[in-house]
Every structure is written in C-alpha cells, then in structure tokens.
MOPAC internal coordinates of N, CA, C and O (Angstrom, degrees):
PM7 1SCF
backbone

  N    0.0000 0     0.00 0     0.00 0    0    0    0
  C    1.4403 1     0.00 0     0.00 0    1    0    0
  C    1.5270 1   108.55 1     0.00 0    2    1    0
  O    1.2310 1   119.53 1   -37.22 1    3    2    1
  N    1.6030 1   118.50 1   142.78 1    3    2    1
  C    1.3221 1   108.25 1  -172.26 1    5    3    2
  C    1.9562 1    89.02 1  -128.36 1    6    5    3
  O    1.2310 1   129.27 1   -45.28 1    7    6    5
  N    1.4493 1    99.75 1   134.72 1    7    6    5
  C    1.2458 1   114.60 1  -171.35 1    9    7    6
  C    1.6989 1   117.43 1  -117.94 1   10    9    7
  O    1.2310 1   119.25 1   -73.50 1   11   10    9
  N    1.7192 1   119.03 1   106.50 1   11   10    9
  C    1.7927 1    96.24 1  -170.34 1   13   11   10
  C    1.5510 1    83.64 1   -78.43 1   14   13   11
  O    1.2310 1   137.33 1   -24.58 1   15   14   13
  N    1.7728 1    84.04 1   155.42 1   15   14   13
  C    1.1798 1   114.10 1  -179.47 1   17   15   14
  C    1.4471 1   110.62 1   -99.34 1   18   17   15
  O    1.2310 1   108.90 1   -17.84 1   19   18   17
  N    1.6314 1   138.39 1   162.16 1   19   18   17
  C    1.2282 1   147.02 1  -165.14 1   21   19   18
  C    1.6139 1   107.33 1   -68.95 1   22   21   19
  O    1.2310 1   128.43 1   159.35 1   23   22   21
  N    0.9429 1   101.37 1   -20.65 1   23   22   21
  C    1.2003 1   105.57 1  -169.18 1   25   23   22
  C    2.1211 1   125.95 1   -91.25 1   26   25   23
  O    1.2310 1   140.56 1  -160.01 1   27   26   25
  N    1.4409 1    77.72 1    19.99 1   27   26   25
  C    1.5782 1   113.78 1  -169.46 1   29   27   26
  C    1.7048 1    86.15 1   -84.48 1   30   29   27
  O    1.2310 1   134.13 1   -60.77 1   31   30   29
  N    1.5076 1    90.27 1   119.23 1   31   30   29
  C    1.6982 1    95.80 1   164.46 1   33   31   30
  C    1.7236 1   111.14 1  -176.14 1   34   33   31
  O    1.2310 1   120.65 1   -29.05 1   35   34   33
  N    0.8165 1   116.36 1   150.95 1   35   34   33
  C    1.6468 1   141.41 1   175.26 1   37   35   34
  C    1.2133 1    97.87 1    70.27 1   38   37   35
  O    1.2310 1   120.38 1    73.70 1   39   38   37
  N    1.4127 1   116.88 1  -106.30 1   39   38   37
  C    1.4449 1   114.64 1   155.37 1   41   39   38
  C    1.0576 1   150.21 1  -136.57 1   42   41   39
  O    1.2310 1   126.82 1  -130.66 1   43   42   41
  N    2.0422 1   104.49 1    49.34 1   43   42   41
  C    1.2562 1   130.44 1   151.87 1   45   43   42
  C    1.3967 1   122.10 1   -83.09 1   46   45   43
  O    1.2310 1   112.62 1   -49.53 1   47   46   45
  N    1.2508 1   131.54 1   130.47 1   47   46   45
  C    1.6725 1   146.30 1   174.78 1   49   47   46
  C    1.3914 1    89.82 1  -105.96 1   50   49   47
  O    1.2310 1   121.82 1   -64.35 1   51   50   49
  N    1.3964 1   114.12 1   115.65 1   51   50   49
  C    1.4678 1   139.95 1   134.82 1   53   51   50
  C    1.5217 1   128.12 1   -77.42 1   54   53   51
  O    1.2310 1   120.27 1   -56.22 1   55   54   53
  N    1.5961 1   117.09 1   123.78 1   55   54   53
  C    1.4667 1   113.40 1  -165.54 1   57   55   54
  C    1.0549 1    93.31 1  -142.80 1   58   57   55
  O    1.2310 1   122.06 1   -26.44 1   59   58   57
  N    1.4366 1   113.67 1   153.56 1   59   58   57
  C    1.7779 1   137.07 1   174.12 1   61   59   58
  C    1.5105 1    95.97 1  -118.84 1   62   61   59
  O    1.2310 1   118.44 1   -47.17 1   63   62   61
  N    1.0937 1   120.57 1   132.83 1   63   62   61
  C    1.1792 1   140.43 1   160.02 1   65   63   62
  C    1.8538 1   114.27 1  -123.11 1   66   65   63
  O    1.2310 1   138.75 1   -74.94 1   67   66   65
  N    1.8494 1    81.25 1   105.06 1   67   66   65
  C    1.6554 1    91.07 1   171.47 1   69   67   66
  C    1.1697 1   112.34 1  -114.50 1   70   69   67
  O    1.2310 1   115.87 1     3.33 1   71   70   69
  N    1.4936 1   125.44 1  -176.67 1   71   70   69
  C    1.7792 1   133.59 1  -177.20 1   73   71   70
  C    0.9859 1   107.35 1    24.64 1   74   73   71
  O    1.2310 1   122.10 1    53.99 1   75   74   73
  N    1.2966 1   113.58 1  -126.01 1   75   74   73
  C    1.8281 1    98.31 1  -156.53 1   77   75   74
  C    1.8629 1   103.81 1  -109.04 1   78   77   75
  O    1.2310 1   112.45 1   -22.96 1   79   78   77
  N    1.0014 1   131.86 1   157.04 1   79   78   77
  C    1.3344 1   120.26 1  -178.38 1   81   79   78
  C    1.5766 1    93.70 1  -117.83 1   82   81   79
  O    1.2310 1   126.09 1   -14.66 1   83   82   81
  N    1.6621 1   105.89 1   165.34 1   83   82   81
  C    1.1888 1   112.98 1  -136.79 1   85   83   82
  C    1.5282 1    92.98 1  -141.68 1   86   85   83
  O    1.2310 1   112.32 1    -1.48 1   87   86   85
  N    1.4045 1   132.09 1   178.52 1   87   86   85
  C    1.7220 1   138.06 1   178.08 1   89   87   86
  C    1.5778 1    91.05 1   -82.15 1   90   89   87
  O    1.2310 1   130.57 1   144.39 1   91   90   89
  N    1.6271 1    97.22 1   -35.61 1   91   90   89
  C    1.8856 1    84.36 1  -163.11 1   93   91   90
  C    1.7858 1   120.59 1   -90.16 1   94   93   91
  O    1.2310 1   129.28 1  -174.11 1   95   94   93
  N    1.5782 1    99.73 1     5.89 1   95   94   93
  C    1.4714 1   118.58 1  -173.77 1   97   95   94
  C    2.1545 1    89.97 1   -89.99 1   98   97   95
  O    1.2310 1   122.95 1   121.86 1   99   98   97
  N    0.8641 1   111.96 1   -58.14 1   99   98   97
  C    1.9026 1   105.41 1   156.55 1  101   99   98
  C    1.0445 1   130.12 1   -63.36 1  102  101   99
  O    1.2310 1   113.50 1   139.43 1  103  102  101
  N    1.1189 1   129.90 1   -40.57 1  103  102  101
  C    1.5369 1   114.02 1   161.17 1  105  103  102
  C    1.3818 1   119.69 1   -65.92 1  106  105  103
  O    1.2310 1   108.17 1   148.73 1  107  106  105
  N    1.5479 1   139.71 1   -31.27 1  107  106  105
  C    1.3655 1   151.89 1  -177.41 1  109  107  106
  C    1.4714 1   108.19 1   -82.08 1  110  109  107
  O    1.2310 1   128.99 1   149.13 1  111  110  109
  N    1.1196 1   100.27 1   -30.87 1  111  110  109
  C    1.9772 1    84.96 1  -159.26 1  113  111  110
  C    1.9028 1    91.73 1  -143.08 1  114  113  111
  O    1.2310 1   108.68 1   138.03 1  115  114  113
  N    1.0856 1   138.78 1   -41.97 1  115  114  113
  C    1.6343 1   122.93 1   150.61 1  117  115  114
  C    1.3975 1   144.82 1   -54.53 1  118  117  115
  O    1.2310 1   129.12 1   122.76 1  119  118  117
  N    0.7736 1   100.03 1   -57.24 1  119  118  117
  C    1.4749 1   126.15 1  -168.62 1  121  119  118
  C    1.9500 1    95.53 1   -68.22 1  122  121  119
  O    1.2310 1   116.68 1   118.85 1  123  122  121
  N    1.3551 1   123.93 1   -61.15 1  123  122  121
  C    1.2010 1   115.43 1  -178.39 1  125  123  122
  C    1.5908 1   119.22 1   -77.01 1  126  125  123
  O    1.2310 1   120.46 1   168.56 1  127  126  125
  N    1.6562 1   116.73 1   -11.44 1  127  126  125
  C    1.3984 1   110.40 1   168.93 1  129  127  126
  C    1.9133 1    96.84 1   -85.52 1  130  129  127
  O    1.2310 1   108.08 1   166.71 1  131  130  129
  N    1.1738 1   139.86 1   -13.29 1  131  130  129
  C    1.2057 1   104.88 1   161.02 1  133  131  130
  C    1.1555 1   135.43 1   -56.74 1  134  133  131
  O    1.2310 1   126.30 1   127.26 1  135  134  133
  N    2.0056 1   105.50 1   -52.74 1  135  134  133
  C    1.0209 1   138.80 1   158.70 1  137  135  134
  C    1.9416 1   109.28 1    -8.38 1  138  137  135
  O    1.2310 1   139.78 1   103.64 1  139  138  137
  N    1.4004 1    79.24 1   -76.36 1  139  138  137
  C    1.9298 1   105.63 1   177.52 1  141  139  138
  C    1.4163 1    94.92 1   -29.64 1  142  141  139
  O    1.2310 1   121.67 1   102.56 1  143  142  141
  N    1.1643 1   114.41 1   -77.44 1  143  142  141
  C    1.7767 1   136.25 1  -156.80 1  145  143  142
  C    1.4050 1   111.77 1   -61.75 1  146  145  143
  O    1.2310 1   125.96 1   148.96 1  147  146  145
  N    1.2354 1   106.16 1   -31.04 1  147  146  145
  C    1.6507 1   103.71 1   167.65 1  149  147  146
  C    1.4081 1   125.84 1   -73.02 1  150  149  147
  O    1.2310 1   125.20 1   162.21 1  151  150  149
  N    1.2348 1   107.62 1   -17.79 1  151  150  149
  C    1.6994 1   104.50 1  -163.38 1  153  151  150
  C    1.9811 1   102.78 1   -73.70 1  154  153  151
  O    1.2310 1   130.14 1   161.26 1  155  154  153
  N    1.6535 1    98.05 1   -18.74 1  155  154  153
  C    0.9688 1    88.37 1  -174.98 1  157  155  154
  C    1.6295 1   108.32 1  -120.07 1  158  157  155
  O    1.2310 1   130.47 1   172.38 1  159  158  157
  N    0.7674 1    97.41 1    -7.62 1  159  158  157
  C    1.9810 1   122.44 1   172.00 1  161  159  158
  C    1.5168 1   103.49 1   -86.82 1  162  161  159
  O    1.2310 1   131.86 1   -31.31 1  163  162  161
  N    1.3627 1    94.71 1   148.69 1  163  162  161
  C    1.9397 1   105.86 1   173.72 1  165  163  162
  C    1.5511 1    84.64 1  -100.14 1  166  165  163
  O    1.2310 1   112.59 1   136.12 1  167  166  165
  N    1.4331 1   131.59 1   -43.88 1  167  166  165
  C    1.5415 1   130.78 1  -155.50 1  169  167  166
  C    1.4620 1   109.03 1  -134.52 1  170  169  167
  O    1.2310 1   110.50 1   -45.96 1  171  170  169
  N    0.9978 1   135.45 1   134.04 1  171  170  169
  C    1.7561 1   131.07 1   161.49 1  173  171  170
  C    1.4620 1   124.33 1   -94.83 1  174  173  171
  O    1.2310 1   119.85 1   -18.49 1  175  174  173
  N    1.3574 1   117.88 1   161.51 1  175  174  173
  C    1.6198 1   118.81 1  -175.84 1  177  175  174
  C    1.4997 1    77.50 1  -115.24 1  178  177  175
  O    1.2310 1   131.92 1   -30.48 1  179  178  177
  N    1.6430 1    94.58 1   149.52 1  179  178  177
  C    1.6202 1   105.43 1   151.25 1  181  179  178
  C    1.6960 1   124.66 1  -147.93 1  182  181  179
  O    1.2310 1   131.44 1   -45.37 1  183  182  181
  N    0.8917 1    95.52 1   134.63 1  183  182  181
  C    1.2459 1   107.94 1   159.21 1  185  183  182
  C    1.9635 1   145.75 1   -93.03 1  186  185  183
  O    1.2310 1   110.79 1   -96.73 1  187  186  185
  N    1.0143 1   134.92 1    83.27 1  187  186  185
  C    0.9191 1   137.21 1   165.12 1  189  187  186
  C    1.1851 1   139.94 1   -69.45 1  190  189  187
  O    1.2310 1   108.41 1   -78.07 1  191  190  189
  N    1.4190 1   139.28 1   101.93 1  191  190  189
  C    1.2382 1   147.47 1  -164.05 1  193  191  190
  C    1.3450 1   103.29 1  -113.54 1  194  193  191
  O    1.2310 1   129.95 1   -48.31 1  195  194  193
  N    1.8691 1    98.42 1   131.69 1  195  194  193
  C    1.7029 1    98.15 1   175.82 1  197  195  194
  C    2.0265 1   100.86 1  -123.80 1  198  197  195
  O    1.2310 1   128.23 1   -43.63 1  199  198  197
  N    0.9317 1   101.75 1   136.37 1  199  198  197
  C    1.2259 1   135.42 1  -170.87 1  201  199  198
  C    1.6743 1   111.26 1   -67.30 1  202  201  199
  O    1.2310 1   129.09 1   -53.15 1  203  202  201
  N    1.2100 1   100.08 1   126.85 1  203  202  201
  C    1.5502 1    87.56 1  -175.58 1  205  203  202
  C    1.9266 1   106.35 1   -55.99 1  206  205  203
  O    1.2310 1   116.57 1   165.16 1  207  206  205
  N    1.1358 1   124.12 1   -14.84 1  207  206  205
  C    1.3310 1   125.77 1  -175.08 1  209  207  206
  C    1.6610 1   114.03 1   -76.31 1  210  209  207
  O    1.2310 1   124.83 1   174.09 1  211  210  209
  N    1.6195 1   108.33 1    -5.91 1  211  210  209
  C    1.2774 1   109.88 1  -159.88 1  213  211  210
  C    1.8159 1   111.89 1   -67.96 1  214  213  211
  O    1.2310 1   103.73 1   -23.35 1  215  214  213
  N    1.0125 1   147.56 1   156.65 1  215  214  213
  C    1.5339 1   126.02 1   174.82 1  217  215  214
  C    1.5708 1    99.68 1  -136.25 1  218  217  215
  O    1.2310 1   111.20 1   156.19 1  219  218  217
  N    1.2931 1   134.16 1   -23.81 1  219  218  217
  C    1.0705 1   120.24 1   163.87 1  221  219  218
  C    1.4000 1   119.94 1  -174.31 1  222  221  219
  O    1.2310 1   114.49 1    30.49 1  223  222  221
  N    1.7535 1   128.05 1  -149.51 1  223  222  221
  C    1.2672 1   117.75 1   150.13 1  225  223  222
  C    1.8270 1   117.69 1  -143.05 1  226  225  223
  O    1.2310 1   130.67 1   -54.94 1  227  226  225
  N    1.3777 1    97.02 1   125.06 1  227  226  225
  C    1.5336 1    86.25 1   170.55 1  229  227  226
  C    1.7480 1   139.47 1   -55.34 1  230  229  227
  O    1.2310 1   116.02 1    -5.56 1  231  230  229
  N    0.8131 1   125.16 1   174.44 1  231  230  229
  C    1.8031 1   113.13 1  -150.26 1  233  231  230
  C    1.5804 1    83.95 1   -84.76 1  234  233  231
  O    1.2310 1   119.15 1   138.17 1  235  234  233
  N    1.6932 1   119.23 1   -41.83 1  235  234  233
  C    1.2735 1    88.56 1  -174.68 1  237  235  234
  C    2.0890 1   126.95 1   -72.71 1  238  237  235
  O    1.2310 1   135.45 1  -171.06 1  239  238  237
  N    1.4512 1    87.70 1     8.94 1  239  238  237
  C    1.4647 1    93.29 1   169.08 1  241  239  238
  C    1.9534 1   108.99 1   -92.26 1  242  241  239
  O    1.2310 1   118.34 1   148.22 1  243  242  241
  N    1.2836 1   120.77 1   -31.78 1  243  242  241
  C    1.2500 1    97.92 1   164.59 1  245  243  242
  C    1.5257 1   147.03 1   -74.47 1  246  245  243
  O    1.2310 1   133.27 1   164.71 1  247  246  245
  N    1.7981 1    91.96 1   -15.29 1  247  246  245
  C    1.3139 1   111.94 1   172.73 1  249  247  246
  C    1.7636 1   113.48 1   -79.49 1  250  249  247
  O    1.2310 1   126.47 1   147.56 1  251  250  249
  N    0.7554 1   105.16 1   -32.44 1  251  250  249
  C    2.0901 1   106.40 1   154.01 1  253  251  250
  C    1.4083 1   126.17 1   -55.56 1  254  253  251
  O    1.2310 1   125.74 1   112.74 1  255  254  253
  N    1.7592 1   106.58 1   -67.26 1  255  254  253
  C    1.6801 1   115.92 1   154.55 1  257  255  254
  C    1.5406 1   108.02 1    -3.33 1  258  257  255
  O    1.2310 1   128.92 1   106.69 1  259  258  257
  N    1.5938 1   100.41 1   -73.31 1  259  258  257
  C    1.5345 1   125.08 1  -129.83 1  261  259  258
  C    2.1239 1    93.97 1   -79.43 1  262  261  259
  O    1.2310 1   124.84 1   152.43 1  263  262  261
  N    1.0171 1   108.31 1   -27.57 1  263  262  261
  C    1.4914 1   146.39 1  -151.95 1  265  263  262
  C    1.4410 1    88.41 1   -80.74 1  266  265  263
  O    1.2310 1   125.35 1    97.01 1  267  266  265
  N    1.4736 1   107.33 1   -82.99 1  267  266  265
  C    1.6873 1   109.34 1   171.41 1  269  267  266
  C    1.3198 1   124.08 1   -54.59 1  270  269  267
  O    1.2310 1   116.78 1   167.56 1  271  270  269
  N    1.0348 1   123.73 1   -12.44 1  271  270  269
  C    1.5477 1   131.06 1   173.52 1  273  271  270
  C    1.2614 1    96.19 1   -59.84 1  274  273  271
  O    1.2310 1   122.82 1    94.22 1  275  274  273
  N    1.6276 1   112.19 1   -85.78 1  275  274  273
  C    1.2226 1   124.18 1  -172.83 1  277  275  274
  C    2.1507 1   111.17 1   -38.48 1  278  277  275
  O    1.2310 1   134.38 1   127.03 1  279  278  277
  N    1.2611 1    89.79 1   -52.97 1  279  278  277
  C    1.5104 1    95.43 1  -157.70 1  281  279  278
  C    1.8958 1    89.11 1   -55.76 1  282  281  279
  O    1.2310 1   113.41 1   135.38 1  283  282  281
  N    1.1768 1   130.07 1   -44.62 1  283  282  281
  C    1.1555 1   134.84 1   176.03 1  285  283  282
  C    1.3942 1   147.20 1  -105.94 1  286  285  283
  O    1.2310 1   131.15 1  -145.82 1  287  286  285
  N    1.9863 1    96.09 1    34.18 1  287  286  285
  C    1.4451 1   103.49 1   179.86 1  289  287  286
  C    1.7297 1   140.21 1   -65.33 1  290  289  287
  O    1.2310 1   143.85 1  -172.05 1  291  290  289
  N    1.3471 1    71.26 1     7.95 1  291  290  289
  C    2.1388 1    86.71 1  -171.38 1  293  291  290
  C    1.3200 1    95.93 1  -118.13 1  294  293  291
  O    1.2310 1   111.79 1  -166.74 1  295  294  293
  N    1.8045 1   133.08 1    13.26 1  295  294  293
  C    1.2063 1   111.63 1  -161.91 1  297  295  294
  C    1.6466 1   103.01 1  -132.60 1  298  297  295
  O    1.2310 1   130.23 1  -174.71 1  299  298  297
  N    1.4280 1    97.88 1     5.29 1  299  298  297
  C    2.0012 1    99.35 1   167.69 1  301  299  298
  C    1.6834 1    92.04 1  -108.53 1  302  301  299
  O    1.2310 1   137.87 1   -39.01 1  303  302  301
  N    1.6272 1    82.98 1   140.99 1  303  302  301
  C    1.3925 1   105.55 1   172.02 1  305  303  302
  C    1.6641 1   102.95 1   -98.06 1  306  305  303
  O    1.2310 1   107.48 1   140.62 1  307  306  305
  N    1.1242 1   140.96 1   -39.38 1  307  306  305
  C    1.0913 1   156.72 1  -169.22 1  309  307  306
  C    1.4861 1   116.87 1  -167.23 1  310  309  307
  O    1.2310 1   126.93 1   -54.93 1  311  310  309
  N    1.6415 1   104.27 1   125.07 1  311  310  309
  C    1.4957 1   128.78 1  -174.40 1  313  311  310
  C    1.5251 1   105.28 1  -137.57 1  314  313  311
  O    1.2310 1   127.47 1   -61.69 1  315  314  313
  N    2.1852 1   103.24 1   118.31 1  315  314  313
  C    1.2272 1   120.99 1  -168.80 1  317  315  314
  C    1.6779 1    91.64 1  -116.55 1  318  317  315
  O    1.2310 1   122.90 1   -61.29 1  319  318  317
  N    1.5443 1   112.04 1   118.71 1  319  318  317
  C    1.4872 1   115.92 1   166.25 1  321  319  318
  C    1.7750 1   105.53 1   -93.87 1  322  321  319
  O    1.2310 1   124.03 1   -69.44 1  323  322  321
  N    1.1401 1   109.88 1   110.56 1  323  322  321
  C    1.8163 1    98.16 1   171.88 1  325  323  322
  C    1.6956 1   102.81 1   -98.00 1  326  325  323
  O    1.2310 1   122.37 1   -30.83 1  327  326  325
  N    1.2729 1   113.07 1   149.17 1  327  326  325
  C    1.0266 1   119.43 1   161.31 1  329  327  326
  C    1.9751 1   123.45 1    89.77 1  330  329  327
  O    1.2310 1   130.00 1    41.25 1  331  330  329
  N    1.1883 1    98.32 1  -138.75 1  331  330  329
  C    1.5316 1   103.05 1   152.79 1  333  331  330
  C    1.9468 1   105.03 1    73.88 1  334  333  331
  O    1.2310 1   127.02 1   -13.96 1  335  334  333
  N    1.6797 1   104.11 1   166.04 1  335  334  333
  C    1.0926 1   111.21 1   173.63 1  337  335  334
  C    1.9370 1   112.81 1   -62.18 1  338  337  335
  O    1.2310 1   132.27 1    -5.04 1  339  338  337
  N    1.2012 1    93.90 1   174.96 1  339  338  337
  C    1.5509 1    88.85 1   177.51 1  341  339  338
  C    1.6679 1   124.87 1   -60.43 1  342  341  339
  O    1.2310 1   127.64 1   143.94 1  343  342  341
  N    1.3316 1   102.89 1   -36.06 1  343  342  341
  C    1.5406 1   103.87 1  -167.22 1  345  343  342
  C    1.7310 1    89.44 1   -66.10 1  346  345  343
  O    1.2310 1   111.61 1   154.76 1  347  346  345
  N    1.4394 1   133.40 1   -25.24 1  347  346  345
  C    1.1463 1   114.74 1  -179.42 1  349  347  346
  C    1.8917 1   132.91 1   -44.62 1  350  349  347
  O    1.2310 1   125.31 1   166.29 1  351  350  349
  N    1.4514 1   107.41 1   -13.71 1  351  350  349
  C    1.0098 1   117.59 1  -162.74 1  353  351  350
  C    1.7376 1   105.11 1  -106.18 1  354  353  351
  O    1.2310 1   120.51 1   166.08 1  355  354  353
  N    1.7040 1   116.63 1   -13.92 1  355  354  353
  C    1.1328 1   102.34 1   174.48 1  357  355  354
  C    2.0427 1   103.70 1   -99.52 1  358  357  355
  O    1.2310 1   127.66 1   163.42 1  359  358  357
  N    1.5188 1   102.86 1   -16.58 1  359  358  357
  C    1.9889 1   104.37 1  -175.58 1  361  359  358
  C    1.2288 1    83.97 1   -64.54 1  362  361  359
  O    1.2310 1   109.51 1   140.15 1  363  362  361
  N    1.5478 1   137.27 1   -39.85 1  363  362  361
  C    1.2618 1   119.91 1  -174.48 1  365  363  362
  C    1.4269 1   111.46 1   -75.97 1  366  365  363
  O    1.2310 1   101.16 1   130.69 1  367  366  365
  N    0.6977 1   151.89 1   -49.31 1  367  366  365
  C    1.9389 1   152.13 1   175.07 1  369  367  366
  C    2.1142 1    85.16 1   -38.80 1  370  369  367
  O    1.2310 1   114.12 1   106.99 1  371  370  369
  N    1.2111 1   128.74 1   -73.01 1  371  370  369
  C    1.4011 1   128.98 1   173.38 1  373  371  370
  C    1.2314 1   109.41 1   -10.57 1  374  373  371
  O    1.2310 1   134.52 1    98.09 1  375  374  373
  N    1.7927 1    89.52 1   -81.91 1  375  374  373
  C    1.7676 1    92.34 1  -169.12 1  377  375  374
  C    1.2170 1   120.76 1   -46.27 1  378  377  375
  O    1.2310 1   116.37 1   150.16 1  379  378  377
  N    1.8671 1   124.50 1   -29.84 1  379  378  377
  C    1.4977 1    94.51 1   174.36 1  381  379  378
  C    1.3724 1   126.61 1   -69.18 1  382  381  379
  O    1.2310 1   115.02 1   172.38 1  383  382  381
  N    1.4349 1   127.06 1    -7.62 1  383  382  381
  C    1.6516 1   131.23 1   163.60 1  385  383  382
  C    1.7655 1   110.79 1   -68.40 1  386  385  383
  O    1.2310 1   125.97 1   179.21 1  387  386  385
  N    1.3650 1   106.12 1    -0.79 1  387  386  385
  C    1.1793 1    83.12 1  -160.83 1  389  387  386
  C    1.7349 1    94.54 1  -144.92 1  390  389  387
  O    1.2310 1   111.14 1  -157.90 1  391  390  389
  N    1.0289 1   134.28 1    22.10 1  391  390  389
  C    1.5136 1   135.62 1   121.75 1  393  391  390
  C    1.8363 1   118.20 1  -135.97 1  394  393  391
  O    1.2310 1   133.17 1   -14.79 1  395  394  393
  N    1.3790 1    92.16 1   165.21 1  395  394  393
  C    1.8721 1    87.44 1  -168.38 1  397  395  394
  C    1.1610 1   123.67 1   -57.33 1  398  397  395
  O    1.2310 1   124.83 1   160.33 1  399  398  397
  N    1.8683 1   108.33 1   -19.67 1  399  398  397
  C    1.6124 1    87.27 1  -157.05 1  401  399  398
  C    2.0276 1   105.68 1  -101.02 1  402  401  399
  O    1.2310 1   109.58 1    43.04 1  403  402  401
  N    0.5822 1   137.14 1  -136.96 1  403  402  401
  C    1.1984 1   146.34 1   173.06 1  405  403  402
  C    1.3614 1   133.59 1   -70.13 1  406  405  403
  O    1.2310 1   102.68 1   -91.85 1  407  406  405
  N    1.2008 1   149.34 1    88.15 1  407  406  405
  C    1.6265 1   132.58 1   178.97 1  409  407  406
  C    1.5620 1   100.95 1   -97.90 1  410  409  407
  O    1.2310 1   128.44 1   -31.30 1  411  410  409
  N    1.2745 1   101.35 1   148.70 1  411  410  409
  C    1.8932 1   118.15 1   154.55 1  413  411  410
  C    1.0616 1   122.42 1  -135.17 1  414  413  411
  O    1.2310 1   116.61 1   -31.18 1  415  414  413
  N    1.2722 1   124.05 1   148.82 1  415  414  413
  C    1.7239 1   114.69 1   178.26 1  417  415  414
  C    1.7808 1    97.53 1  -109.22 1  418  417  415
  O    1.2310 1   124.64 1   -42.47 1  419  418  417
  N    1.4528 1   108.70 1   137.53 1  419  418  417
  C    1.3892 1   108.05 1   179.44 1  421  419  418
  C    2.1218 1   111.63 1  -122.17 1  422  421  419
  O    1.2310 1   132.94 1   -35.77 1  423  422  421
  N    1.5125 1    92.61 1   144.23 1  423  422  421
  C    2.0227 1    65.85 1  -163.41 1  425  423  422
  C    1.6140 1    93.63 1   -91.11 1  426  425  423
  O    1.2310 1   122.93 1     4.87 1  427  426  425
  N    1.4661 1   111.99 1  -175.13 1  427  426  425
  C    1.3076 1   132.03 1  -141.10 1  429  427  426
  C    1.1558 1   125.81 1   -56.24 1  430  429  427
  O    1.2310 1   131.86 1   162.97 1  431  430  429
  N    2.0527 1    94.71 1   -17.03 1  431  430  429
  C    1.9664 1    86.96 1  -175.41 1  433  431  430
  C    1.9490 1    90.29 1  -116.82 1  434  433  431
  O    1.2310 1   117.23 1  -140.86 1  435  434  433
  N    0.9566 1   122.88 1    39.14 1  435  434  433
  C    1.5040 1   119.10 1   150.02 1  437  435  434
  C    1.5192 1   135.60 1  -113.63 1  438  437  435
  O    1.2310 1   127.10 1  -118.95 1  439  438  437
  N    1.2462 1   103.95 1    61.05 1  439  438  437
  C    1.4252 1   119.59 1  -162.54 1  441  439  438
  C    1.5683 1   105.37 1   -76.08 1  442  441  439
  O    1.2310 1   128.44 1   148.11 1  443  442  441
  N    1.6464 1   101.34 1   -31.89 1  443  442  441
  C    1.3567 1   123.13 1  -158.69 1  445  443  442
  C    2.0673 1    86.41 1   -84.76 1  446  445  443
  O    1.2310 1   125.03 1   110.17 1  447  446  445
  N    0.9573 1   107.95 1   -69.83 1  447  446  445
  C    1.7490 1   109.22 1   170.42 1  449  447  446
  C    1.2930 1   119.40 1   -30.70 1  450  449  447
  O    1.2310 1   117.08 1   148.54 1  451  450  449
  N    1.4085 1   123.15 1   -31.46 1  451  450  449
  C    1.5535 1   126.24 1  -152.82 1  453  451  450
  C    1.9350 1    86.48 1   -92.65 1  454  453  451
  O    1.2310 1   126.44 1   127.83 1  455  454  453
  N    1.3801 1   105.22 1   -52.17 1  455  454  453
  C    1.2000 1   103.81 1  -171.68 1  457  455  454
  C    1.6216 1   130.12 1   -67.74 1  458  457  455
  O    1.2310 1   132.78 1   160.32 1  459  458  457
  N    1.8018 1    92.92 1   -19.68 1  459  458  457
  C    1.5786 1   114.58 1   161.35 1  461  459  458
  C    1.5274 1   116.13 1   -45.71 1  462  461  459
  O    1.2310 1   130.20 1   129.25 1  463  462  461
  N    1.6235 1    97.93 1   -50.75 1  463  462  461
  C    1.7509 1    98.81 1  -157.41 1  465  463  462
  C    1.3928 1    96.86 1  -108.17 1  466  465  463
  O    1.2310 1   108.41 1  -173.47 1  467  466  465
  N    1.4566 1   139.28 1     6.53 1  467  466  465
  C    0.9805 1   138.69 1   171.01 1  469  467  466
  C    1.7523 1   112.93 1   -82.12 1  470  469  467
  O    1.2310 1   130.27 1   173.73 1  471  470  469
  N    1.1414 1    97.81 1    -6.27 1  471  470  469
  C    2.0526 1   114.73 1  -176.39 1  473  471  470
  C    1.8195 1   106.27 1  -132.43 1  474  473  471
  O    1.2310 1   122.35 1  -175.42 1  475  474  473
  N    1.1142 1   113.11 1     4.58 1  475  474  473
  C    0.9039 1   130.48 1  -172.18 1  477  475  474
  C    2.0129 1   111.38 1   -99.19 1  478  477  475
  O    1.2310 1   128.82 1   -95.13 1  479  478  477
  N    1.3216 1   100.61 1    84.87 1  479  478  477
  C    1.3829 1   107.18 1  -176.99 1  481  479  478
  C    1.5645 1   114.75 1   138.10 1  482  481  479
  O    1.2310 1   120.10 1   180.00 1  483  482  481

C-alpha cells in the first residue's frame, strides 16, 4: 500500500510504502500525484518511505515503478528511498543511471536526513 504522507507539499511527494504494493497502489495514489506536481512543477522531489511492515511488491507493481521511471526520467529533481529490503539500496544506485536527477538510498533511521537532502539544493 502506498500512502502520501502530510508532509507532501510544493513539489515534494512524501510516500509510505507498507505491505505489499500493488499496480493499483501506482496508478491510484503515485503516478497521479506526480502527474498533480508537474503541472505546476518543472521537477519533483520524492520521498519514499518503506515501513518496517512493508513485505514486498507484486510484478504488477514493478511493472508501473519501471513505467513511471521511463515515462518521467527528466522529471525528478531529487529521489530519497529510506529504508526498505536490501535490494532497495542497489534499484536505487540504478535509478541514478536511469533518470537525470539524483537518487539515494537512506537506511531506516534517516528519515530526518533523507528529507534534509531531498530539499536541499
């Protein structure tokens, strides 16, 4: 499940990602707050937070992921992964080959860091 968080504003998207995430948790609740954020944004920050509750993602959730990447590789300015299983830390090393602006992976107790350098610039 992907949840924006309060802390969603201008044109940073804050997200929790708990249990399992899904095709329809990106199409419903990602995919159209980028959407949102661009019309009035040239670039977006993001943040993604995974939950110690998180357990995985179904394929039709990576095939969305993978989808918005592409559809929007010129359109993150900065992308903060906190947390997450392990492979989270190398899809993030990826994503920076594979949109312009910045990715980092941060582990579980730098939530406060991620959001530092994610506004930071």
């Amino acid at each position: 499940m992907l949840s924006v968080l309060p802390e969603t504003a201008g044109d940073l998207i804050v997200v929790q990602a708990s249990d399992q995430l899904t095709a329809d948790d990106y199409q419903s609740v990602l995919v159209p707050e980028v959407e949102e954020k661009l019309k009035s944004h040239p670039n977006v920050r993001v943040v993604i937070y995974f939950d110690p509750s998180f357990t995985g993602m179904e394929l039709g959730a990576i095939w969305e992921d993978a989808k918005l990447g592409m559809a929007h590789a010129n359109d993150f300015y900065r992308l903060a992964v906190v947390g997450g299983p392990d492979w989270a830390e190398w899809a993030t090393a990826l994503g920076n080959h594979l949109v312009k602006g910045e990715a980092r992976h941060f582990s579980a107790t730098q939530y406060l860091q991620a959001m530092h350098w994610v506004n930071d610039a």
